[in-house]
N, C-alpha and C positions, 0 to 999 in steps of 0.2 A: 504494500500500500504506500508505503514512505517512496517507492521510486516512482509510484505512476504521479505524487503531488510534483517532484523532483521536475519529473518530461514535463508535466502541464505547464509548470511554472517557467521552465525553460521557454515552449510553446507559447507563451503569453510574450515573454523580453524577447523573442526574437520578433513576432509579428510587430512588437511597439517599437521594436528598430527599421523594421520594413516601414512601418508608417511613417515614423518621424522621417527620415529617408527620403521618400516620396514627397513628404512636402516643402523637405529642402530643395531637391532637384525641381518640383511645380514653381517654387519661390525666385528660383533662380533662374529659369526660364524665361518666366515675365519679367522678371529684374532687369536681364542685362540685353535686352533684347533680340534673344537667338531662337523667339517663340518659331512655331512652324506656320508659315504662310503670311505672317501680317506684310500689308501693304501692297502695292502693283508692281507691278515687273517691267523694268527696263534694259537697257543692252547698250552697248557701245565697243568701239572696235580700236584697239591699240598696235603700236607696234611693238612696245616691247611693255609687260606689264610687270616688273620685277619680282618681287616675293610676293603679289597679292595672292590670298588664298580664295576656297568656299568660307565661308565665316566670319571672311574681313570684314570693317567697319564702313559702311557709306555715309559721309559727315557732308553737312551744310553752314560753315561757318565754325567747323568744329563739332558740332554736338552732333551725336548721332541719328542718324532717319532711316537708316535701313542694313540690311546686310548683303555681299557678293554672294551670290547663288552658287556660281559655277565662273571656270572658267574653259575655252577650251580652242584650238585653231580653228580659225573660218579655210578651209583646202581648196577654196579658189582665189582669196588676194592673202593667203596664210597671215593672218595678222590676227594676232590674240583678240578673240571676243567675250566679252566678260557679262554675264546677265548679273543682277541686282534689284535688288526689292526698293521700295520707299515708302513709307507711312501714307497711307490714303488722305490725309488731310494736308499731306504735302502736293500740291499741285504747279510742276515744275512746268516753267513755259518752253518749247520746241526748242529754241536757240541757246538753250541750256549749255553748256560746258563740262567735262571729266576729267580729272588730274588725278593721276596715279604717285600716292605721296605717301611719307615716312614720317612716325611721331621723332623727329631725334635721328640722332646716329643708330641707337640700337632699338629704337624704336618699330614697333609692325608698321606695315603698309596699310595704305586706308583707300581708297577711293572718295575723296573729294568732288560735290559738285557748285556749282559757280551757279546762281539762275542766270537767265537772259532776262530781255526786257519787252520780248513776245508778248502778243497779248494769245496766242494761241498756244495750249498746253501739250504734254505728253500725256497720252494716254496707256491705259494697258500694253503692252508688247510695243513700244515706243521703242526709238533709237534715238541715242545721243549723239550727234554728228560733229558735235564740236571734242576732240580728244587732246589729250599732251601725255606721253608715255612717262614711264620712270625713268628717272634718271639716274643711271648704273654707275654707284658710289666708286667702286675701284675705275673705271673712266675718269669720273671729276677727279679723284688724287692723282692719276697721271698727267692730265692736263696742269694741272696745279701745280707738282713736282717740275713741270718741263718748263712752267711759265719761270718759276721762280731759278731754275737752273740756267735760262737764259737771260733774264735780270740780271742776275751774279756775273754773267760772262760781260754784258754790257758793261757794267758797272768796272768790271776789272781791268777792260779794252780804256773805259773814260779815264780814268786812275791812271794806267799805265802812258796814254798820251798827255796826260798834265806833267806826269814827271819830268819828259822828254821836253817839255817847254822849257823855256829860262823865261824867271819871272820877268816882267814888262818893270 
């Protein structure tokens, strides 16, 4: 008798951990907004979309309005197409804008959009036509390292013909 109290009792703390459980995972859902389905679906077409994921952030000034669906190559102009949700009471106009960007250095990738100043909106299964790709961080330190290595060279060419003067 003492072992079937033992199992039941067991059988109760596991099921109040499944609950409690579930309504962490519910809470959390709606919280951070990764529920399934909210808002309309849009698309847009990059050339290079760096580390955005499914699950990245779609921000308007920052604050988030939706998430990346998907992302995947278009096999006729191969250029990454990336679908995306937005909150239904967000109603972005046609000539809208998509910047593929980074919170920071080590910051995730977000999908940024820019409104226009259309009076005509995007509706469901809309395109974004206005795009700007990411921009591939080890590129910019190359460019950057070769600016500043040619600086230095200048700078040492300017130096070296002042010496070779006699002052005036």
């Amino acid at each position: 008798m003492a072992g079937s109290k033992r199992s039941l009792a067991e059988l109760a703390a596991g099921a109040a951990v499944l609950i409690v459980t579930a309504g962490f995972m519910a809470y959390a859902a709606s919280n951070t907004g990764r529920g399934i389905g909210s808002g309309y679906q849009l698309s847009a077409k990059f050339e290079n979309v760096g580390a955005i994921t499914s699950g990245a952030d779609v921000r308007i000034g920052g604050v988030k309005v939706g998430s990346v669906v998907s992302t995947t190559i278009d096999p006729q102009s191969f250029q990454a197409a990336v679908r995306f949700t937005v909150q239904p009471n967000i109603k972005l106009p046609d000539d809208s804008n998509a910047v593929i960007s980074t919170s920071g250095l080590l910051g995730g990738a977000y999908l940024s959009l820019t409104p226009g100043g259309s009076d005509k909106t995007l509706a469901d299964g809309g395109v974004v036509t206005i795009t700007q790709s990411a921009s591939n961080f080890e590129d910019l330190l190359g460019k950057f390292i070769f600016n500043v290595g040619s600086l230095a060279d200048a700078t040492q060419k300017t130096l070296d013909q002042n010496k070779q003067q006699p002052p005036k």
